[in-house]
N, C-alpha and C positions, 0 to 999 in steps of 0.2 A: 628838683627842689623848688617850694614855693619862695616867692618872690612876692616883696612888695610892689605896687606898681610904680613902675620909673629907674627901679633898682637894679635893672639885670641889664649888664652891658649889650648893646647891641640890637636893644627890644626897644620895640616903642612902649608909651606910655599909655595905662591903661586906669583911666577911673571910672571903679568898676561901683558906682553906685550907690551902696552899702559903706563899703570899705573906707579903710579910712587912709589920710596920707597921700590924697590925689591930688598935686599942683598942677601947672599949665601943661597942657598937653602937650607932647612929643612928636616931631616928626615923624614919618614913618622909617625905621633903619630900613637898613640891607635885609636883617631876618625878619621874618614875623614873629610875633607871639603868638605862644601855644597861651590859650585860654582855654578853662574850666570854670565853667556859670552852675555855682552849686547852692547848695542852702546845708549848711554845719550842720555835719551830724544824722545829715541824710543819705537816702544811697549816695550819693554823690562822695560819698568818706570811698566808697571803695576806688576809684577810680584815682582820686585823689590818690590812696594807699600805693596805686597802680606806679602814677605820676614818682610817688619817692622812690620805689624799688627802682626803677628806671633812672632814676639821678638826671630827671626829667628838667629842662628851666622852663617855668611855666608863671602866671599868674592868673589870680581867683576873679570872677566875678560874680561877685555876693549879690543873690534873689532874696528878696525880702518876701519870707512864704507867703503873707495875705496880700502882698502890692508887687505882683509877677509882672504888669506893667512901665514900671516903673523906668527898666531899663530898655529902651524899644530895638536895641538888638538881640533882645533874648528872644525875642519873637519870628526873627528871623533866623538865630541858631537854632531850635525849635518850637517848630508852631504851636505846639502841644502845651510850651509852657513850662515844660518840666524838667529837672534834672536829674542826672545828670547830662550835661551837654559838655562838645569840646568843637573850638574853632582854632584852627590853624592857615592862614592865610584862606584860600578858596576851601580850603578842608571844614567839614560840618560834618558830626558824627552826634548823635544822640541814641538812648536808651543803654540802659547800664551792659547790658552784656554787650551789647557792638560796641561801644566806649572801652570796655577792659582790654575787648578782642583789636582792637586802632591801639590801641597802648603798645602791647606785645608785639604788633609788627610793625609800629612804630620806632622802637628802639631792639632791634633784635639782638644790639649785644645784650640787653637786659635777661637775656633767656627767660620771658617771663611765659611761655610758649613755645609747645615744639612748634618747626615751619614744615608745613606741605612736605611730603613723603616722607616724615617719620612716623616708626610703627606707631609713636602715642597721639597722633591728630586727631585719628579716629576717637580715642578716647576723651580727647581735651573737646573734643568739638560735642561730644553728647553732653560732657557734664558741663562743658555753658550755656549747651539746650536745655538742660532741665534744672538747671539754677533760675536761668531767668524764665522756665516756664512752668517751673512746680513750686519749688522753693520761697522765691520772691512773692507768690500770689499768696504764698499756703497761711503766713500768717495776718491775712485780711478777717477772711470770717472771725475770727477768736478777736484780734483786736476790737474791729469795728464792723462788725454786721451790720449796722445802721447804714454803711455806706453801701452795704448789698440790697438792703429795704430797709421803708419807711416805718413798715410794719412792726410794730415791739413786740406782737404776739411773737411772731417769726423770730426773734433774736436768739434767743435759748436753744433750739434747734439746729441753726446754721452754727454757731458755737459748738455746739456737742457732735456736729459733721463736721468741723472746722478742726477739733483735739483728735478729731478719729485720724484724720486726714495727716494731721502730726506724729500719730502716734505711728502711721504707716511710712511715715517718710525718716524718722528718727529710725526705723529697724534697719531699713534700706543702707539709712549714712552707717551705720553700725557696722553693716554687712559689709563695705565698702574701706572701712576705714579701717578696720580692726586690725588687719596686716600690712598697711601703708602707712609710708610718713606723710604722703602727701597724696593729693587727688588722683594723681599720676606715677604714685607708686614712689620711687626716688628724684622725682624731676618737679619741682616750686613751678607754680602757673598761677595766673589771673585767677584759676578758678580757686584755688586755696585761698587769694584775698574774697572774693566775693560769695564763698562758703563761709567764711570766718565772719563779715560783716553779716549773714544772713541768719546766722546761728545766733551771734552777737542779740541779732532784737528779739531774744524771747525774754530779754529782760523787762522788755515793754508790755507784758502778759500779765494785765492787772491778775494780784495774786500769785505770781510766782510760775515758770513751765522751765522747764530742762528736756531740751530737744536730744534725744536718743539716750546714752548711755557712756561708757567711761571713754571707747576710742571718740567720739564726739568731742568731749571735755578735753580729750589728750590733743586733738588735730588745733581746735580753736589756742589752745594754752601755745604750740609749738608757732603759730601764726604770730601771736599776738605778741611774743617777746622777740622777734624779727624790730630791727631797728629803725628800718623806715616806717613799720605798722607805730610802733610808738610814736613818731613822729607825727603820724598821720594822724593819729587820737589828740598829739597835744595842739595840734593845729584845728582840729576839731572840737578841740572843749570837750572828748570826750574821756571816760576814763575807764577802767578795763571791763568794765561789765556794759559798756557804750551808752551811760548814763549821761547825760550832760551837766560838766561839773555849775554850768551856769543857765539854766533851763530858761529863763526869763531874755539870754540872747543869743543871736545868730549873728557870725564873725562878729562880736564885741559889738553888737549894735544891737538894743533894745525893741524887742516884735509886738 
């Protein structure tokens, strides 16, 4: 569960920046803090979503998306800059699929993951390979082709490769989902959060996109009314179609 910084017995204190509510710092306790350096609303909601199923104590450390300097140890959680990131005493984990996959065997009573020699590893372990290597890239062209080229001629093309490219991966989840509750059939994983967050932003599809068909619709809907996922949204400012009820900030701080 998220925590304010200073609030969680046993943690040090953490002012994280952004945030707000940071008084004189803390000694260091006995434990460390679990820290999460996100920006609201970004992949960093999964991970986070990760953190509540987990009944995780943790606190945020809010990047402010245009001033990623700001905080100079986000630079050495990762060099890259990005998040999502997690620090746990010498522990540093970044990029969203290894962050999900450090959650899950982080807290293994969480069952958030089968562990090593269950028949569903092999399973769980492809679909966070191709979450984080098809799914998360697929809706770049459609959003922002600009960020693939400069060229505007070019835009309309990588788009129209870009729907194709949706259109092929929405049949796939379909085929996939149609007779399971969840990614792994009867057994809740990281990847159900970070299929459910990945699905979530085709609401960002100027004009409107519906990624697959109804077991799509049915997988995201059974994720999303999960109790820690709600929490995870209210903590995110975000609301069920992962709109931001407050677009103009990140954690409650004006961008």
């Amino acid at each position: 569960m998220s925590a304010q910084p200073g609030t969680v017995p046993g943690l040090r204190q953490v002012c994280a920046g952004l945030s707000t509510g940071c008084g004189p710092a803390l000694p260091l306790a006995s434990r460390v803090v679990l820290e999460l350096f996100q920006i609201t609303g970004s992949a960093s909601f999964a991970v986070r979503a990760a953190l509540e199923e987990a009944g995780a104590e943790y606190v945020t450390v809010d990047i402010h998306p245009q001033r990623r300097d700001e905080i100079p140890d986000f630079a050495l959680v990762n060099p890259l800059k990005r998040v999502p990131a997690l620090r746990e005493g010498d522990v540093v984990v970044y990029e969203t699929g290894a962050a999900l996959q450090w959650v899950a065997e982080r807290f293994p009573e969480a069952r958030l993951a089968p562990p090593p020699g269950d028949p569903l590893r092999g399973h769980y372990l492809r679909w966070m390979a191709w979450l984080g290597n098809t799914l998360h890239r697929a809706w770049q062209p459609v959003d922002s082709p600009r960020s693939i080229t400069d060229d505007p001629a070019a835009h309309e093309s990588i788009r129209r490769h870009g729907y194709e490219q949706l259109e092929r991966i929405g049949r796939y989840l379909e085929g996939e989902l149609t007779r399971s509750q969840w990614c792994l059939g009867d057994a809740y994983s990281v990847a159900d959060i970070y299929l459910y967050m990945l699905v979530g932003w085709q609401s960002f599809v100027e004009g409107g996109y519906v990624l697959g068909a109804a077991a799509v619709a049915a997988h995201s809907a059974r994720v999303g009314a999960r109790p820690a996922i709600k929490r995870a949204r209210e903590l995110d400012d975000l609301d069920e179609r992962f709109q931001r009820h407050h677009p103009e900030l990140r954690a409650g701080r004006p961008i």
